[in-house]
PAMI-293586 format. One record per residue (C-alpha): x, y, z; residue in three letters; residue number from 1. Coordinates in nm, 3 decimals, always signed. Layout:
BEGIN
+---------+---------+---------+------+------+
!       x !       y !       z ! resn ! resi !
+---------+---------+---------+------+------+
!       X !       Y !       Z !  ALA !  NUM !
...
+---------+---------+---------+------+------+
//
This chain:
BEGIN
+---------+---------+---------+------+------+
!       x !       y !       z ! resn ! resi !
+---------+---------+---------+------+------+
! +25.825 ! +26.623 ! -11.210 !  UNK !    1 !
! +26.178 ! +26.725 ! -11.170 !  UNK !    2 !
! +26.160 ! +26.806 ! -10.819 !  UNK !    3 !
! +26.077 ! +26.427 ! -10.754 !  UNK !    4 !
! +26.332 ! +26.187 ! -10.807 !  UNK !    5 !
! +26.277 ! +25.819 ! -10.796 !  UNK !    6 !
! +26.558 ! +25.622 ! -10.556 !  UNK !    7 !
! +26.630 ! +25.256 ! -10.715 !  UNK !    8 !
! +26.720 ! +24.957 ! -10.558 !  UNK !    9 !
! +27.033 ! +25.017 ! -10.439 !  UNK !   10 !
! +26.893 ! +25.232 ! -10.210 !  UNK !   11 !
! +27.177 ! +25.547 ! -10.295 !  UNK !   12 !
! +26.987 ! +25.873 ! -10.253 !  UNK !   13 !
! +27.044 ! +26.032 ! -10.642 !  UNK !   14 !
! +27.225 ! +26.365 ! -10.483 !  UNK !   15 !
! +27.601 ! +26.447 ! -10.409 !  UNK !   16 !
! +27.725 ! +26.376 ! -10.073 !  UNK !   17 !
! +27.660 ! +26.684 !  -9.800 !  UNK !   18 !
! +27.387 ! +26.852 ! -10.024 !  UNK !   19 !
! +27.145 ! +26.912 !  -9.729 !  UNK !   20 !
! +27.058 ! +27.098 !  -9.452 !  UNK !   21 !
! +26.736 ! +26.969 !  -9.346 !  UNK !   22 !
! +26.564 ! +26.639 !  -9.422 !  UNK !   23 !
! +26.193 ! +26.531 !  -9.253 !  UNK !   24 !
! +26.023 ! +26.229 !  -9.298 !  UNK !   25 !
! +25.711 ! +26.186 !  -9.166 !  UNK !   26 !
! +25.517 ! +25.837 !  -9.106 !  UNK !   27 !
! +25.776 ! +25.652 !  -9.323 !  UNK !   28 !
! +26.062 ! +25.494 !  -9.114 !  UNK !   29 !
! +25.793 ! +25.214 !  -9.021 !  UNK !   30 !
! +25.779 ! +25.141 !  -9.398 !  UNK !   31 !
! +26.159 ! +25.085 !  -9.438 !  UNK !   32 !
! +26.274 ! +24.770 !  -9.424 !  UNK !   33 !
! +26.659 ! +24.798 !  -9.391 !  UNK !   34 !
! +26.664 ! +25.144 !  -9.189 !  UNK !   35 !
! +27.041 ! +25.168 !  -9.127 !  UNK !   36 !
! +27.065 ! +25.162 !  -9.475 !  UNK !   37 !
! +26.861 ! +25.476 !  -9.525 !  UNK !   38 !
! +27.001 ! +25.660 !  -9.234 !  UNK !   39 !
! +27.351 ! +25.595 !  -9.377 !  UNK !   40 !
! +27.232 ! +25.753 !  -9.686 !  UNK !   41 !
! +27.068 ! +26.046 !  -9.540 !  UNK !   42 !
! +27.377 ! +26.075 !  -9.350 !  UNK !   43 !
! +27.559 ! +26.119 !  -9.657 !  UNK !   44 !
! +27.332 ! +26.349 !  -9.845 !  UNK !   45 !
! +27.369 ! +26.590 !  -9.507 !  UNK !   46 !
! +27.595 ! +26.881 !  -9.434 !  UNK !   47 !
! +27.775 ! +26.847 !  -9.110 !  UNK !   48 !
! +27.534 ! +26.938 !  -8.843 !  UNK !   49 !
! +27.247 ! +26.901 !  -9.087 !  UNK !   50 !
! +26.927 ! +26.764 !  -8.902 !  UNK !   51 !
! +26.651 ! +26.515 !  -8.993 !  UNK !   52 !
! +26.306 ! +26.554 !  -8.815 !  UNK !   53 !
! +26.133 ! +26.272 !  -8.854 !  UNK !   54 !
! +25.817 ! +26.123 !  -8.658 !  UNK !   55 !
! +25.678 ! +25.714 !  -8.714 !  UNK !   56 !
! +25.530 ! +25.474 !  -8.473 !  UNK !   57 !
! +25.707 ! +25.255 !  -8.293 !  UNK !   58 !
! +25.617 ! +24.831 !  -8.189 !  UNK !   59 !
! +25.540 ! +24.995 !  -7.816 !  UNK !   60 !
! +25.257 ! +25.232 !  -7.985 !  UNK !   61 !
! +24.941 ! +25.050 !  -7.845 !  UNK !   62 !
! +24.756 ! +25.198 !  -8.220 !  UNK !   63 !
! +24.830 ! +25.055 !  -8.554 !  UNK !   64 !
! +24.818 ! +25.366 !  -8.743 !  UNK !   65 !
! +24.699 ! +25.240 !  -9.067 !  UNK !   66 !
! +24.428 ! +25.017 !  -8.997 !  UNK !   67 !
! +24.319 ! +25.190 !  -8.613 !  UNK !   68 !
! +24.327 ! +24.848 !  -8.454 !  UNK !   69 !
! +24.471 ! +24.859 !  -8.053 !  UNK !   70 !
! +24.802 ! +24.648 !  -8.068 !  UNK !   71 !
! +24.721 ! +24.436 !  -8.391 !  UNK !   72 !
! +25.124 ! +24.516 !  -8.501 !  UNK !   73 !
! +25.240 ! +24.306 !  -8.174 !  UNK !   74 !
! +25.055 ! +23.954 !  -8.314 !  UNK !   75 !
! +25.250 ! +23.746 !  -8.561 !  UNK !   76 !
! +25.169 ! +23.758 !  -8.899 !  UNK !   77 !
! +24.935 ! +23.462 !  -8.975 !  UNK !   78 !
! +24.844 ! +23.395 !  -8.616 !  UNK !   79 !
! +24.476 ! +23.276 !  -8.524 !  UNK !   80 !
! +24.496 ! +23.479 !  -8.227 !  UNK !   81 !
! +24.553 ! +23.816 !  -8.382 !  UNK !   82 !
! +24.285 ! +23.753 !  -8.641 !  UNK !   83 !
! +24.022 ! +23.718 !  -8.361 !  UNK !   84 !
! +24.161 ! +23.993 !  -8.193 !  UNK !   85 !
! +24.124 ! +24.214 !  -8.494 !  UNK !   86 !
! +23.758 ! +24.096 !  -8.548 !  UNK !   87 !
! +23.674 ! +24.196 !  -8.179 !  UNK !   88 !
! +23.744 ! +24.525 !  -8.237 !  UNK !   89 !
! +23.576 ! +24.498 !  -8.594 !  UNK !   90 !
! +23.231 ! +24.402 !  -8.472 !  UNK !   91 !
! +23.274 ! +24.718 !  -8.233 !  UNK !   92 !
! +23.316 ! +24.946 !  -8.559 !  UNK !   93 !
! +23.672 ! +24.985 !  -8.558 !  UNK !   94 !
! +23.910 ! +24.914 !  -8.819 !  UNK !   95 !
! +24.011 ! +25.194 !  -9.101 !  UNK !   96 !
! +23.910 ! +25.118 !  -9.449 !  UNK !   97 !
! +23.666 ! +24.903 !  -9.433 !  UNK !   98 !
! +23.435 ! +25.082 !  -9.667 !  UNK !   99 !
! +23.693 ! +24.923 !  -9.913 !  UNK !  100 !
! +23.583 ! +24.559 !  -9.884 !  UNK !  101 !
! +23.229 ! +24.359 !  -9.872 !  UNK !  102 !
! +23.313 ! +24.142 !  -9.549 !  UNK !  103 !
! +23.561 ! +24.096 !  -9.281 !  UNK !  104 !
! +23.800 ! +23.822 !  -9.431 !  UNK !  105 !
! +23.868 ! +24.062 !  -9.722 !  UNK !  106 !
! +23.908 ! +24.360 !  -9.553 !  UNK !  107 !
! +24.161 ! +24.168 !  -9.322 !  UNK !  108 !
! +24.348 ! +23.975 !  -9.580 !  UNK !  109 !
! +24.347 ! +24.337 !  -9.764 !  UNK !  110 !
! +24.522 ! +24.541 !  -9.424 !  UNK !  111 !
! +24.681 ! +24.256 !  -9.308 !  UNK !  112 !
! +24.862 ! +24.184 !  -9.592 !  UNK !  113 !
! +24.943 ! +24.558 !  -9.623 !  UNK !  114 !
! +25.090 ! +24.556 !  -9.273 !  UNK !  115 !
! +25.285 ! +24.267 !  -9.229 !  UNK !  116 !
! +25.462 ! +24.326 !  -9.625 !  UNK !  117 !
! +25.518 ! +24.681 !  -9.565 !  UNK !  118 !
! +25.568 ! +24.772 !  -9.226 !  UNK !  119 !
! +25.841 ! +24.716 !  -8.958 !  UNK !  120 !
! +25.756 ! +24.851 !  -8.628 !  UNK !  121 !
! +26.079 ! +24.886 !  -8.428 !  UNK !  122 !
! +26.148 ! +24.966 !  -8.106 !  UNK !  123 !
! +26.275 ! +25.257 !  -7.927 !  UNK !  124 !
! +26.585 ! +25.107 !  -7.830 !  UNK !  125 !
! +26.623 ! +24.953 !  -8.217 !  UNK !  126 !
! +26.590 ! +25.273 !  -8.318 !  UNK !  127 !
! +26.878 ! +25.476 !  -8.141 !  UNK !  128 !
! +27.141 ! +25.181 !  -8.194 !  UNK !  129 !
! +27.075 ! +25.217 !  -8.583 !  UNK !  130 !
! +27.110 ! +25.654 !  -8.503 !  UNK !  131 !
! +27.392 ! +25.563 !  -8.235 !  UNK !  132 !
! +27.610 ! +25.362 !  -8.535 !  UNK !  133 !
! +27.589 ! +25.624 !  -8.778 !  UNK !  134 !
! +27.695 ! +25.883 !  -8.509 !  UNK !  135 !
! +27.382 ! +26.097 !  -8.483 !  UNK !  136 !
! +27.252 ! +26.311 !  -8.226 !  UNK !  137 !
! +26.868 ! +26.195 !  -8.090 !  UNK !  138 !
! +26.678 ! +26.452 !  -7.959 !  UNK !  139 !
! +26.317 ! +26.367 !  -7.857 !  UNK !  140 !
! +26.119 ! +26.664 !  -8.031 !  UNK !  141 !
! +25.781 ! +26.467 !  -7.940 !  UNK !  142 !
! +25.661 ! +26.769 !  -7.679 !  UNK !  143 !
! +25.708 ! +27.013 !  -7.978 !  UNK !  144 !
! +25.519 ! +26.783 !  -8.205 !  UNK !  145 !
! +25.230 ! +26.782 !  -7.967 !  UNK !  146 !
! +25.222 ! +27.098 !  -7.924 !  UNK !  147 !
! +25.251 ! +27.212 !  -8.308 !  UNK !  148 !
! +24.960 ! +26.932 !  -8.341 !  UNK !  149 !
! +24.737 ! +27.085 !  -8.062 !  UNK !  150 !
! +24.761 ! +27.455 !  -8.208 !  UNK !  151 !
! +24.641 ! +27.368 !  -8.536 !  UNK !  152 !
! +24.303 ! +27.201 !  -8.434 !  UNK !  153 !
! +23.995 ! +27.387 !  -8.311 !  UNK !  154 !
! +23.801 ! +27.305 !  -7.961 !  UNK !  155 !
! +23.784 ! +27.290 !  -7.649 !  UNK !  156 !
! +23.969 ! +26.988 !  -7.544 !  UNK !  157 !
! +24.276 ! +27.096 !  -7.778 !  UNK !  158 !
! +24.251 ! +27.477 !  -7.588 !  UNK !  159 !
! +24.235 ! +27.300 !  -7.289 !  UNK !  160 !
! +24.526 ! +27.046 !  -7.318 !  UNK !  161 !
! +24.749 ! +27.305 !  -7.451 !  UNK !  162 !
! +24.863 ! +27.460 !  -7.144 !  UNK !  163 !
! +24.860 ! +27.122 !  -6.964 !  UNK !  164 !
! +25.096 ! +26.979 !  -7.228 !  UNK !  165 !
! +25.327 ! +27.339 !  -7.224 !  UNK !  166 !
! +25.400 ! +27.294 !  -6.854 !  UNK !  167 !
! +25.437 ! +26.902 !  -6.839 !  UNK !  168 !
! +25.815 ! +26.799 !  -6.868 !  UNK !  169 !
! +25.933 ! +26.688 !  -7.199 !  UNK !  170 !
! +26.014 ! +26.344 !  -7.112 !  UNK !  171 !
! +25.637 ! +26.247 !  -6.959 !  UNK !  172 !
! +25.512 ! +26.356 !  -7.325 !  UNK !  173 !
! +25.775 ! +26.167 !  -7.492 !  UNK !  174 !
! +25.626 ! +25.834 !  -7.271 !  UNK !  175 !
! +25.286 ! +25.939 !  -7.344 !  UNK !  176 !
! +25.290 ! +26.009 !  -7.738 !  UNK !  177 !
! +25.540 ! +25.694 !  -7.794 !  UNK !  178 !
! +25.253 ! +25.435 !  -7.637 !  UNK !  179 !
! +24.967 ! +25.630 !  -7.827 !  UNK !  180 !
! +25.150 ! +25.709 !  -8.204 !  UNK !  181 !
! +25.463 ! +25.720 !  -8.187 !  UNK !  182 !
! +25.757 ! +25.967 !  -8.133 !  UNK !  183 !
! +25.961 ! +26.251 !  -8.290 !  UNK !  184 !
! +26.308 ! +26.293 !  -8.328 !  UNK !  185 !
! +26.568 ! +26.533 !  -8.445 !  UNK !  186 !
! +26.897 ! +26.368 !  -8.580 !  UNK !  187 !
! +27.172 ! +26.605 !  -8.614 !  UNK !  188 !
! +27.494 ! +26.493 !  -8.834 !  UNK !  189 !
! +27.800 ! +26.545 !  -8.641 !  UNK !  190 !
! +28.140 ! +26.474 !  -8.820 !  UNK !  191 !
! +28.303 ! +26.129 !  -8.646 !  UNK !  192 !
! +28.621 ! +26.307 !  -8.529 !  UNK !  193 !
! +28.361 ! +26.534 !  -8.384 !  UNK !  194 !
+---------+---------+---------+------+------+
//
């Protein structure tokens, strides 16, 4: 309990400025609503050249990650269109969670609701202006991610997509994992005079 401490509204991190050399997050940028705002404060709570490592899905990723439905996050919330979308893909067995709710119209009002209060897909671009104002340094660290991800799972198709990934340039694998999940990025704090 007192290694967890509990940010309020105002959004100020609960630590002296520069107290960090390292911050991750993982799968939570999409769930912040004002992101500059929590860059600038992990900016603060950073050492000079500190780094954050952080991966999240972007709009462009063609998988919501929380409900597994192919490009439900690129409908408007409340449109007819994306709700028949989303069923098409029910009716083929898709859809995570649905063990949750006795028939379609719950289990959609139930993710649906969950995605378009809580999550804001951005796009790349979004992305590194928000990084760009509070003068980080972007690195794409997606390769690596793959990579780490491939040696931790057993069989044959990780084995065998290991060294196809190793000798594939770092850029292709950035494409590739942004339009399936995502992407991965180190930030590194410079100074502004710097």
């Amino acid at each position: 309990k007192d290694q967890i401490k509990i940010i309020d509204k105002t959004g100020k991190i609960p630590y002296d400025k520069e107290t960090f050399d390292f911050v991750t997050s993982m799968d939570v940028f999409e769930h912040v609503e004002n992101l500059e705002l929590v860059l600038y404060e992990i900016n603060r709570v950073l050492k000079d050249n500190g780094i954050i490592l952080c991966s999240f899905p972007l709009k462009s990723s063609y998988i919501e990650g929380h409900y597994c439905i192919p490009l439900s996050h690129w409908f408007k919330p409340c449109s007819k269109i994306r709700k028949s979308w989303v069923l098409f893909f029910y009716k083929l067995g898709l859809g995570a969670q649905r063990n949750k709710c006795s028939s379609f119209d719950d289990w959609y009002k139930m993710a649906f609701s969950f995605i378009d209060n809580y999550c804001h897909f951005r796009t790349r671009a979004e992305f590194l202006a928000c990084c760009k104002k509070l003068n980080f340094e972007v690195h794409s660290r997606s390769k690596e991610y793959l990579i780490f991800r491939l040696k931790q799972r057993e069989g044959y198709f990780s084995k065998m997509m290991f060294p196809i990934v190793n000798v594939l340039p770092g850029g292709f694998i950035s494409k590739l994992i942004q339009i399936r999940s995502g992407a991965c990025f180190e930030l590194i704090k410079h100074h502004p005079s710097s």
